[in-house]
C-alpha positions in Angstrom: 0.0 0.0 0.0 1.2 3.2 -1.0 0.9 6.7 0.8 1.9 10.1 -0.1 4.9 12.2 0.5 4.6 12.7 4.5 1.6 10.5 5.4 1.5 7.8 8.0 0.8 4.3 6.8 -3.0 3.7 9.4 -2.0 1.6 12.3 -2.8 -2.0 11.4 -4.1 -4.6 14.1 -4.3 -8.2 13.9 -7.8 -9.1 12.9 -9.0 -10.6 16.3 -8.1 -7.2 18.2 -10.1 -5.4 15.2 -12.8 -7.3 15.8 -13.4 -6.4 19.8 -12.5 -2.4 19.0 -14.8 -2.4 16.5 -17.4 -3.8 19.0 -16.6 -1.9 21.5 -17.2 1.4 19.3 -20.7 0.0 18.5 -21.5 -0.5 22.0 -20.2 3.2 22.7 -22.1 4.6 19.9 -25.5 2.6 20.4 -25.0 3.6 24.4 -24.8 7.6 22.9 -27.8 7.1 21.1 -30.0 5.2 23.5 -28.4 8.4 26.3 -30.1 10.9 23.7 -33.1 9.3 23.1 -33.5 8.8 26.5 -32.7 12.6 27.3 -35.1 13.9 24.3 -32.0 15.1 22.8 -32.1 14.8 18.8 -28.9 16.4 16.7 -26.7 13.7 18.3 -24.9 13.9 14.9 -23.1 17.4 16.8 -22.2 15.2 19.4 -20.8 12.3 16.8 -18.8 15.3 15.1 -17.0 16.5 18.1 -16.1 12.8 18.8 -14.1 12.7 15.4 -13.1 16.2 15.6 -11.3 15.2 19.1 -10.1 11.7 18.0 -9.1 12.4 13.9 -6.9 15.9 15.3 -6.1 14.8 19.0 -6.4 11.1 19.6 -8.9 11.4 22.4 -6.3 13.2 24.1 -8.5 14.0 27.7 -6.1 16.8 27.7 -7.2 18.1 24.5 -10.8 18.1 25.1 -11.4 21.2 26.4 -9.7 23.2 23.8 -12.1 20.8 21.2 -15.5 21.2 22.9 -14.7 24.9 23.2 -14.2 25.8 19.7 -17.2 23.2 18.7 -19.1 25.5 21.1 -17.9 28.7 19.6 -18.3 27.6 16.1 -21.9 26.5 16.8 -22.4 29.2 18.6 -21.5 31.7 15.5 -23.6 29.3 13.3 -26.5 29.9 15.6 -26.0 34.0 15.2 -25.8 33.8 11.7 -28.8 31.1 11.5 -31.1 33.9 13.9 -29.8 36.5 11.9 -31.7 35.3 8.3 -34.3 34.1 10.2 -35.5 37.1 11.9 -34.0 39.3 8.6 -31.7 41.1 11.1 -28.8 42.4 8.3 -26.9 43.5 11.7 -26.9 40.0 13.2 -26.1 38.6 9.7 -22.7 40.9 9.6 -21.8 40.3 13.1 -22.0 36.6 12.7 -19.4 37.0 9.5 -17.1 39.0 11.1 -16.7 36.6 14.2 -16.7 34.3 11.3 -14.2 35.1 9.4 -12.4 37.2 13.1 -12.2 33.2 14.1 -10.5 32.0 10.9 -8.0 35.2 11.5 -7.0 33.3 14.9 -6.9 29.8 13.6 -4.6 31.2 10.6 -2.9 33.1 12.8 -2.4 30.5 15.7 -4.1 32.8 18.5 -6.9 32.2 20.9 -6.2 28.5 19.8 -8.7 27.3 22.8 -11.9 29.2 21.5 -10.8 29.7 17.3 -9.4 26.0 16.4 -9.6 23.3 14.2 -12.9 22.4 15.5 -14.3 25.9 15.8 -13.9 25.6 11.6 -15.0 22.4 11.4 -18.6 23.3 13.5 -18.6 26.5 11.6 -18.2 24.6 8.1 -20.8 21.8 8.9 -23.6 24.2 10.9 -23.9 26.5 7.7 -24.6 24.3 5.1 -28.1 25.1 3.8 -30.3 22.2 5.3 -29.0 22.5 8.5 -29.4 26.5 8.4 -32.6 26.1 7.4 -34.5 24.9 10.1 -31.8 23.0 13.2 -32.5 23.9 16.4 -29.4 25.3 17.9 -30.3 25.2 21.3 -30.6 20.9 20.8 -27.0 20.9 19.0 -25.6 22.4 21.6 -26.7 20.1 24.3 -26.0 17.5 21.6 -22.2 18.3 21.8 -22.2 19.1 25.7 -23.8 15.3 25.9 -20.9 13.7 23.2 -18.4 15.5 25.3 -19.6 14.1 28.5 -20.4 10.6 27.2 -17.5 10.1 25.3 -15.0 11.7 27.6 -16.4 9.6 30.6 -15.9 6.2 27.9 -12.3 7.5 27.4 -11.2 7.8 30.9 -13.0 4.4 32.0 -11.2 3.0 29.1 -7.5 4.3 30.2 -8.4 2.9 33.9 -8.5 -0.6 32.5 -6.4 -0.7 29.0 -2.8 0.2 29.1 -2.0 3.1 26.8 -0.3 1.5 23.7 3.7 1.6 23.8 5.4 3.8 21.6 7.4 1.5 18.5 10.5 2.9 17.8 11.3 5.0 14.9 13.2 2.2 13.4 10.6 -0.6 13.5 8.4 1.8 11.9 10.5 3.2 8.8 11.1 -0.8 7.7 
């Protein structure tokens, strides 16, 4: 299998192991959904996309998950003004919505304010302002949705690292043959 010029080959696991991760995330993921139904709460795709932001850019780092809910917040957030802005035909709301907008991509570009204007903040701002989910989400719900992902999957996370050992680090060698 080939990759390009500076990307890592995906970890490969024997087959077996594949096998009980992979029911393990269905467990996680059908215990998520049965939580939200349970709680009334409906976007839980908001919470599903801070669980990949946090694991595809910081490897369910617990460390890292404040800076990632935080900038999911703010980007849904600035989704939210922008989504009340066209729907009450507030031009004022509308402008103040792009300029945090486009403020928030300043900071990411820049690398400032990285625990409010991150890669997540981008990726929230990007998905909440497609047209379908403009036209008629109920911000108040993602919100909660992503508070409830954070929770949930943060909670799975740290039970996990009670009771698996972290994975050892292979040396640089091993890896390059």
């Amino acid at each position: 299998m080939s990759t390009t010029a500076g990307a890592a080959a995906p970890k490969q696991l024997p087959l077996g192991q594949a096998a009980i991760v992979t029911l393990g995330v269905i467990l996680v993921v059908a215990g998520f959904v049965a939580l939200g139904a349970w709680l009334h709460v409906t976007p839980l795709y908001a919470g599903f996309l801070l669980l990949w932001a946090w694991s595809a850019l910081h490897e369910l780092s617990l460390k890292a998950l404040p800076g990632a809910l935080i900038g999911a917040l703010t980007g849904a957030g600035m989704s939210f003004l922008l989504q009340t802005g066209t729907a009450t035909g507030s031009p004022a709301l509308i402008v103040l919505a792009l300029v945090l907008m486009i403020g928030a991509l300043f900071f990411v570009v820049a690398g400032r304010a990285a625990l409010v204007c991150n890669q997540s903040t981008m990726l929230f701002i990007t998905v909440f302002n497609a047209p379908v989910i403009q036209a008629g989400e109920d911000f108040r719900q993602v919100l909660l949705a992503v508070v409830l992902g954070a929770i949930w999957f943060a909670a799975i996370v740290w039970l996990i690292s009670k009771f698996v050992p972290a994975p050892s680090a292979e040396p640089e060698a091993a890896q390059a043959s």
